[in-house]
TORDODREN-225497 format. One line per field, with one value per residue: residue in one letter; x, y, z of N, C-alpha, C in turn. Coordinates in pm, whole numbers. Example, Ala and Ser with C-alpha at 12.3 -4.5 7.8 and 13.67 -1.06 7.14 Angstrom:
2
r	A	S $
n_xx	1319	1285 $
n_yy	-569	-225 $
n_zz	780	708 $
ca_xx	1230	1367 $
ca_yy	-450	-106 $
ca_zz	780	714 $
c_xx	1320	1290 $
c_yy	-330	3 $
c_zz	780	787 $
This chain:
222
r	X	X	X	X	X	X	X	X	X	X	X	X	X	X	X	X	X	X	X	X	X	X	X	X	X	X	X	X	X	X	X	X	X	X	X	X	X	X	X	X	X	X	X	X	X	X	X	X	X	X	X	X	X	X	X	X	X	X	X	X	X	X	X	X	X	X	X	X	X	X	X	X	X	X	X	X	X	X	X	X	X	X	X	X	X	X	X	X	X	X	X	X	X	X	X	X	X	X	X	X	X	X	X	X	X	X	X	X	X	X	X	X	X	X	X	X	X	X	X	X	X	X	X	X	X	X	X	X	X	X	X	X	X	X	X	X	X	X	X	X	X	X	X	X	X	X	X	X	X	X	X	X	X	X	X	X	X	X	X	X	X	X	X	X	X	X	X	X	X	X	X	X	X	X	X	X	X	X	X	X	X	X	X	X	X	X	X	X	X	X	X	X	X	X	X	X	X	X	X	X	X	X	X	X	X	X	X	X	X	X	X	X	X	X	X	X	X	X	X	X	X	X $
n_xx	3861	3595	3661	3472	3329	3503	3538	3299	3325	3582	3467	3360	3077	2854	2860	2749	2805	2709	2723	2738	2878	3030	3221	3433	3451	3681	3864	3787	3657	3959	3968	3835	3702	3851	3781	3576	3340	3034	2972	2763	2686	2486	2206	2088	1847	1716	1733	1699	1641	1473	1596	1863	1927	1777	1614	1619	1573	1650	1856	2075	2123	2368	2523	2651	2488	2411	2282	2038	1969	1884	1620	1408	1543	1534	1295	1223	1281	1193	944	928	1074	1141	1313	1521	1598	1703	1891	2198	2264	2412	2410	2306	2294	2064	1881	1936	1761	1496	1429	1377	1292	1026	649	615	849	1076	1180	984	747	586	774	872	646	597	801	767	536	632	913	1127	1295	1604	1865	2200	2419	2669	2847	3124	3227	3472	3620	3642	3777	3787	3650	3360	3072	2859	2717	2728	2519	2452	2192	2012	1802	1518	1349	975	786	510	358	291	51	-311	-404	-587	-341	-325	-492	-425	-173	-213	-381	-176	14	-157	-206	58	96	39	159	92	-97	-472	-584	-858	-860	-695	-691	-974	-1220	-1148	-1199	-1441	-1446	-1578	-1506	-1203	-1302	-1354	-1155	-1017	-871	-786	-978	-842	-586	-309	-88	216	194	48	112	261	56	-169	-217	-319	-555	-675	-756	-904	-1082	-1197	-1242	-1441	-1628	-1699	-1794	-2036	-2409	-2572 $
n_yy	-4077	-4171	-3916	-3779	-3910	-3988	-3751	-3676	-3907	-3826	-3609	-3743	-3832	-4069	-4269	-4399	-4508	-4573	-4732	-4776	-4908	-5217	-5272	-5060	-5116	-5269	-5058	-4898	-4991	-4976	-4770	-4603	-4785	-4853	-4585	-4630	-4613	-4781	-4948	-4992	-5204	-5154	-4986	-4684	-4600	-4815	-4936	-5110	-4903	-4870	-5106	-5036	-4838	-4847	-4838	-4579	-4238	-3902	-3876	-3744	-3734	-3658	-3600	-3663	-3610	-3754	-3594	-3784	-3922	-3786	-3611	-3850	-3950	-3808	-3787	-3986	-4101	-3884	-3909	-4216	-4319	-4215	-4182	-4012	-3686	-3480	-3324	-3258	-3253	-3214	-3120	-3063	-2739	-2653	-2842	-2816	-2576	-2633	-2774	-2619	-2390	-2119	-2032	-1878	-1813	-1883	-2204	-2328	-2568	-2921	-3061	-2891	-2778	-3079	-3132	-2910	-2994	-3164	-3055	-2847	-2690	-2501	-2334	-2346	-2324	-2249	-2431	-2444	-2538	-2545	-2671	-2950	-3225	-3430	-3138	-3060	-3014	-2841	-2635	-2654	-2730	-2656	-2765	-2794	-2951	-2979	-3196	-3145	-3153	-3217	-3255	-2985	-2948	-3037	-3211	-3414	-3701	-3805	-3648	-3401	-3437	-3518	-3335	-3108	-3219	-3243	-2978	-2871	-2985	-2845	-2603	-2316	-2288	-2145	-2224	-2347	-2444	-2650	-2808	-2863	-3116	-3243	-3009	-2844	-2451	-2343	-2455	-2374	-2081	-2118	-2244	-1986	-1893	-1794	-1881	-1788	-1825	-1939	-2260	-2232	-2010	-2076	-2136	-2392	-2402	-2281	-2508	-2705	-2616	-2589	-2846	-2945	-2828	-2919	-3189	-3166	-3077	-3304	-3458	-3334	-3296	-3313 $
n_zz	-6966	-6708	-6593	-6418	-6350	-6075	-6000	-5903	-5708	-5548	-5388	-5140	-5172	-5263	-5526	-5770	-6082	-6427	-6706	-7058	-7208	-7232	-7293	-7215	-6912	-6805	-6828	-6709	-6458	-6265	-6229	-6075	-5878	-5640	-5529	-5441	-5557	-5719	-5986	-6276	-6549	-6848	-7000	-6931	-7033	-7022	-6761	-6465	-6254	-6007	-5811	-5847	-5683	-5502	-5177	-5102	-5089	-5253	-5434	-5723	-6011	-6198	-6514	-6829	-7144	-7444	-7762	-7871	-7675	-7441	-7367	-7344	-7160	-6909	-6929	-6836	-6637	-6475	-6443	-6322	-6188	-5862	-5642	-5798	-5709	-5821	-6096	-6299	-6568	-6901	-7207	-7524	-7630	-7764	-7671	-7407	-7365	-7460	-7237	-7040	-7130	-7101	-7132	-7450	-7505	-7771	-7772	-7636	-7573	-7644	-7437	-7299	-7124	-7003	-6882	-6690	-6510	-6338	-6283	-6146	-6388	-6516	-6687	-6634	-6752	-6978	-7197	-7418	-7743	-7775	-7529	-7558	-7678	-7956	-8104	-8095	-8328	-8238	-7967	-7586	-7304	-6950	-6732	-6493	-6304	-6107	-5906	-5818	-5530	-5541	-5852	-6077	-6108	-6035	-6213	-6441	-6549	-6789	-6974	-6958	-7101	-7324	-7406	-7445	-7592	-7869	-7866	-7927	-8148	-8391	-8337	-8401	-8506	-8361	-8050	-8059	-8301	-8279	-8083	-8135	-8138	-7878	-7669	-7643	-7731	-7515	-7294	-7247	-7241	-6983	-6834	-6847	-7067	-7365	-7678	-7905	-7868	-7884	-7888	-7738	-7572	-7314	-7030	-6757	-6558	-6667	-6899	-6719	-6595	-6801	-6881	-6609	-6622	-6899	-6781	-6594	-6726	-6895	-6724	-6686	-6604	-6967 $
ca_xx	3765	3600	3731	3350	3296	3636	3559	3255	3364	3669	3403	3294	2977	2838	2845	2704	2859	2661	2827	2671	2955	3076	3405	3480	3495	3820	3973	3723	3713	4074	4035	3738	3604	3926	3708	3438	3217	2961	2989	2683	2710	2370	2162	2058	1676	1625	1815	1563	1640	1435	1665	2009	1882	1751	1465	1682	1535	1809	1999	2116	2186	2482	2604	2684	2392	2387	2160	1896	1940	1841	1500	1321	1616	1487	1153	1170	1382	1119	820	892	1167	1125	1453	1622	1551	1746	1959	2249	2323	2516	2363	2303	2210	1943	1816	1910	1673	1399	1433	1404	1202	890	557	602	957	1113	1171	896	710	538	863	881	535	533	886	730	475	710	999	1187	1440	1681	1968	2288	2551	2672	2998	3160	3285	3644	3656	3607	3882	3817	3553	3211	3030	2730	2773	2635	2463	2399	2095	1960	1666	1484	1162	850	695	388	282	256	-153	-412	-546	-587	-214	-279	-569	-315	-34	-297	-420	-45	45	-230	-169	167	116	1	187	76	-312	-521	-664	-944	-843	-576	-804	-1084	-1243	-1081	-1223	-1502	-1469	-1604	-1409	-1110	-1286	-1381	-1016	-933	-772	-864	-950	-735	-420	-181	-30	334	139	10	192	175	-103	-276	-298	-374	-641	-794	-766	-962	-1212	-1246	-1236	-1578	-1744	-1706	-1880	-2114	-2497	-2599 $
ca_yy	-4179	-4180	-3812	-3696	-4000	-3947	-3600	-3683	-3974	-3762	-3519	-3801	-3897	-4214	-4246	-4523	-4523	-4615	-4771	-4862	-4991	-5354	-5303	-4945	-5142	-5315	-4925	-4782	-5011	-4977	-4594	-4587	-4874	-4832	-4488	-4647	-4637	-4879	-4914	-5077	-5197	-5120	-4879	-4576	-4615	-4965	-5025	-5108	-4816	-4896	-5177	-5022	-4721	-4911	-4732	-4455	-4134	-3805	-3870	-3689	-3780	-3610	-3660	-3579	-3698	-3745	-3608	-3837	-3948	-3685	-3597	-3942	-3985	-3699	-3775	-4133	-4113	-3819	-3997	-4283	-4286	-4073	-4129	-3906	-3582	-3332	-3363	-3172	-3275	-3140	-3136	-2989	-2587	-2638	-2956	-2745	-2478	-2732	-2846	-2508	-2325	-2099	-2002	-1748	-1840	-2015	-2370	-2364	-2699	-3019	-3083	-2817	-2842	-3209	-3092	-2817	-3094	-3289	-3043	-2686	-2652	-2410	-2348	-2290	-2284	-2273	-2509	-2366	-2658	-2524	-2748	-3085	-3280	-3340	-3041	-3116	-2896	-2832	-2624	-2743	-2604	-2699	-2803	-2823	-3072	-3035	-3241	-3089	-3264	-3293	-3230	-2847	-2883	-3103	-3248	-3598	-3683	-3859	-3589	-3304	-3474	-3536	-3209	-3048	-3294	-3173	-2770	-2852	-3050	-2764	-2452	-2183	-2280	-2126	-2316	-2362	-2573	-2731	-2862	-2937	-3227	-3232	-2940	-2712	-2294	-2280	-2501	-2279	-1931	-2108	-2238	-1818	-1928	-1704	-1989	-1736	-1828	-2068	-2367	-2154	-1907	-2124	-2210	-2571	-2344	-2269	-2613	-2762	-2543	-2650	-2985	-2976	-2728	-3041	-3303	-3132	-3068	-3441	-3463	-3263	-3369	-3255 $
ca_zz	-6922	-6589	-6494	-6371	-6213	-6033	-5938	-5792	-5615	-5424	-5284	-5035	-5203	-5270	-5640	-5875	-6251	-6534	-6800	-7117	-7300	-7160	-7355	-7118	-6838	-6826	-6808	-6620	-6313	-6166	-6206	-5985	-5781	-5579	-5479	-5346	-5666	-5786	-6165	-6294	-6689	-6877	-7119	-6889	-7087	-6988	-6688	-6331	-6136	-5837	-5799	-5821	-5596	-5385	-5143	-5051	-5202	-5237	-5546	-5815	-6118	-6300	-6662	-6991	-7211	-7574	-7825	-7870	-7502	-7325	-7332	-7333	-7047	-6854	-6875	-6822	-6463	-6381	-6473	-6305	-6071	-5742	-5564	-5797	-5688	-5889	-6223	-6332	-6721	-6977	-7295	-7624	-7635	-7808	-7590	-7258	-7428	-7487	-7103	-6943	-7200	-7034	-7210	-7488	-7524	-7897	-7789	-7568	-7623	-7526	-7376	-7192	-7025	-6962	-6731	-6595	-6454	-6260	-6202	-6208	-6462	-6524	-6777	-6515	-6771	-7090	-7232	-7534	-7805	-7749	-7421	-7577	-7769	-8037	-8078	-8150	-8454	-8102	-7798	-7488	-7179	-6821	-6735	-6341	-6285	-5938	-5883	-5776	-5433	-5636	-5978	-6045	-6154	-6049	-6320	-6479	-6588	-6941	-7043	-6969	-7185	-7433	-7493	-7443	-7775	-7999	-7906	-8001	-8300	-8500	-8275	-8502	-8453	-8250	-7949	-8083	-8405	-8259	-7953	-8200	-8085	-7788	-7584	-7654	-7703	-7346	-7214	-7269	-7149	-6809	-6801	-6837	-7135	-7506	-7787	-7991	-7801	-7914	-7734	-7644	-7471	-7207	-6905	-6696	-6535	-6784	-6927	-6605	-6549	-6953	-6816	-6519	-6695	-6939	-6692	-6524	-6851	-6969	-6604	-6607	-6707	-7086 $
c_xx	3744	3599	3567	3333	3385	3634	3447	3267	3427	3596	3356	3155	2945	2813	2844	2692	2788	2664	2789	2704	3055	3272	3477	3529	3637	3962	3895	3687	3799	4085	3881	3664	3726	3889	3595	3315	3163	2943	2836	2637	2542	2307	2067	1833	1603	1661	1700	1641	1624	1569	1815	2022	1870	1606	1497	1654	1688	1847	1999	2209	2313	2523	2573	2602	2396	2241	2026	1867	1834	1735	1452	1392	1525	1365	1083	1131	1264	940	846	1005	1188	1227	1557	1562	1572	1846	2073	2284	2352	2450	2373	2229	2096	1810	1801	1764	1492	1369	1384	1307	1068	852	590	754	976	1100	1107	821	683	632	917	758	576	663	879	608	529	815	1091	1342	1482	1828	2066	2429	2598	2785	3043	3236	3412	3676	3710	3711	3816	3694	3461	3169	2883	2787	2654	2597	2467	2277	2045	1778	1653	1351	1103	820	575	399	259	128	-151	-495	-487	-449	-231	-416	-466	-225	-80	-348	-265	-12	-58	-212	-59	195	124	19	134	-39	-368	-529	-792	-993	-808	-651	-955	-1123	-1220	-1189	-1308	-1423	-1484	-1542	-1272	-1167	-1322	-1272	-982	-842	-825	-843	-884	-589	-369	-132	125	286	110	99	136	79	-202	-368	-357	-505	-775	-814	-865	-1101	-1268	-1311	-1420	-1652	-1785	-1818	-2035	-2249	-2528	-2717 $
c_yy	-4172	-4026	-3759	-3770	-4030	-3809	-3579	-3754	-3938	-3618	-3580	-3859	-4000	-4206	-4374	-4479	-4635	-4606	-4858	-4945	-5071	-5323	-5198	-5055	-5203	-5192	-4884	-4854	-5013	-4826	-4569	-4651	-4867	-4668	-4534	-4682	-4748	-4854	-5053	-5110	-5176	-4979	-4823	-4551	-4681	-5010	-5000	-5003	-4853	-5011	-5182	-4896	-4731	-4816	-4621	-4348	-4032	-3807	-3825	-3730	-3665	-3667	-3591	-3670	-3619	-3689	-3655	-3950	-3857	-3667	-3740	-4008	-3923	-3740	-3912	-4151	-4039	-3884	-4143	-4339	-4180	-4074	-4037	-3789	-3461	-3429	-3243	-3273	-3209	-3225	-3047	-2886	-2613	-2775	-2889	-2642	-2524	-2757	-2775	-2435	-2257	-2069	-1904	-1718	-1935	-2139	-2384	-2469	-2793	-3069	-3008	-2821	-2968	-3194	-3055	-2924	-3116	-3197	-2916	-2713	-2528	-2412	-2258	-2238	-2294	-2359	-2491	-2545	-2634	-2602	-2919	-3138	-3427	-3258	-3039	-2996	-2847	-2762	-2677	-2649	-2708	-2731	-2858	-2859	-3043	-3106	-3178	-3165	-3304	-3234	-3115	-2830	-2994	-3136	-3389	-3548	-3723	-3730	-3463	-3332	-3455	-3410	-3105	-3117	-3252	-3055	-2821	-2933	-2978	-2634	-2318	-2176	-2214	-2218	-2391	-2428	-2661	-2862	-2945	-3056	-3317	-3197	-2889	-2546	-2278	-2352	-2417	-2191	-1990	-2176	-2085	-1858	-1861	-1835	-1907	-1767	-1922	-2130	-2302	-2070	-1933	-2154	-2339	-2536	-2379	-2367	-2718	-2702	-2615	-2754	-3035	-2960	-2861	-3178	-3259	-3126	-3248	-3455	-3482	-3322	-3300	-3199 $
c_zz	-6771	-6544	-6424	-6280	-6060	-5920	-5870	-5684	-5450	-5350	-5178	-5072	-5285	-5394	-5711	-5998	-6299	-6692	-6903	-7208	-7229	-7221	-7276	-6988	-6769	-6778	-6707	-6443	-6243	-6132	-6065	-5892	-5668	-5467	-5411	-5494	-5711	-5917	-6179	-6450	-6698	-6928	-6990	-6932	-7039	-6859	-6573	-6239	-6013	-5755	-5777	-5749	-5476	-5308	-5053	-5165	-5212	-5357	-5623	-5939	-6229	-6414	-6781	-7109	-7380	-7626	-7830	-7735	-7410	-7269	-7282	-7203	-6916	-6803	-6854	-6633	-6389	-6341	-6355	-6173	-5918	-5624	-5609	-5816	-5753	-5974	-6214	-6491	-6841	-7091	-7432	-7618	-7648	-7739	-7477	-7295	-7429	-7378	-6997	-6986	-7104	-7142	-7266	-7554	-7618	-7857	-7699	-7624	-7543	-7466	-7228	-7066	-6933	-6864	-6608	-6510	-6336	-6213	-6233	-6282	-6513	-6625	-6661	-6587	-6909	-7154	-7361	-7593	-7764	-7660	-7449	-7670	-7791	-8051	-8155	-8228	-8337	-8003	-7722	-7427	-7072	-6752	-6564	-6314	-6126	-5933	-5828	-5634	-5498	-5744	-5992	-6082	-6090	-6093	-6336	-6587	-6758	-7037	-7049	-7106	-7358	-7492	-7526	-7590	-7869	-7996	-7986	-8098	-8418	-8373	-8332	-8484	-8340	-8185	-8013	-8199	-8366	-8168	-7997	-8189	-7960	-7661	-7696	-7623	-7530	-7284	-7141	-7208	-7033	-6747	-6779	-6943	-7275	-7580	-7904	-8009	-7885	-7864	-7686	-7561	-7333	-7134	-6909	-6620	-6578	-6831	-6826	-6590	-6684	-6874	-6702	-6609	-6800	-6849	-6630	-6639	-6916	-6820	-6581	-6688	-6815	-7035 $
């Protein structure tokens, strides 16, 4: 209990523990507030950030995130939080995979895009079950979050997201089904984009680029 929060503590940096089970505490404050640490009870999903951050940018979030944490974690904090600047979290293979993923690559996905948006990730490491007592039927990975200074396209943020979720509703479709109703054929070749392609193919380029290419056509006069 505690040992991460522990081990970052005794490097000298200012470290605020978040602790979503009220009944932990009892053990877990004598091992660490005696370090300096701020322990702050509360669910990691819901809890006001801005508020326990304060308006000091820099920080880094470290931790060991569950399953069906992770992502909607990930992309809450990045979405909407801009003091924390970089991540390191320890996750499930196949979640790190999901996080990091480029175009063209298996678990490439609207997950992966809507990252690549907001911020470079990288798979740094891998954690074998053998480590963990008692040993989970999952290995993990490492997972390094840096934010972007801006946005890697310039396009409208909810038409992007929006067309990124229908490619990848139906991955196997061309562009040009998938997008149906969406975007026009020409839309796509004056993105530089083939309506043959498929939504893994594309980079956060790519679909940035559809996006605009839409954005002017809705524009433009008939």
């Amino acid at each position: 209990l505690g040992s991460l929060t522990v081990a970052l503590a005794e490097t000298g940096a200012e470290v605020i523990a978040v602790e979503r089970d009220r009944r932990l505490l009892p053990a877990l404050l004598p091992l660490v507030e005696p370090l300096g640490v701020r322990v702050v009870q509360g669910d990691a999903l819901s809890l006001d950030w801005p508020a326990v951050l304060g308006t000091d940018g820099g920080w880094v979030m470290v931790a060991n995130l569950p399953y069906n944490v992770a992502v909607p974690l990930v992309m809450d904090l990045l979405q909407k939080v801009e003091g924390i600047s970089r991540m390191l979290v320890m996750v499930q293979r196949e979640v790190a995979a999901r996080l990091a993923a480029r175009a063209g690559e298996e678990a490439y996905g609207a997950v992966s895009v809507k990252i690549a948006y907001r911020a470079r990730a990288t798979v740094v490491g891998r954690v074998p079950s053998t480590v963990f007592v008692p040993k989970p039927r999952v290995e993990s990975a490492l997972v390094a979050i840096e934010r972007l200074d801006e946005p890697a396209v310039s396009a409208d943020e909810q038409l992007l997201f929006t067309l990124v979720k229908a490619g990848f509703a139906h991955r196997r479709k061309m562009l040009r089904r998938a997008l149906a109703g969406l975007v026009s054929e020409e839309v796509l070749v004056a993105a530089g984009v083939s309506p043959e392609a498929r939504a893994e193919e594309l980079d956060i380029e790519a679909w940035g680029r559809v996006a605009v290419c839409a954005t002017h056509s809705e524009r433009s006069p008939s």
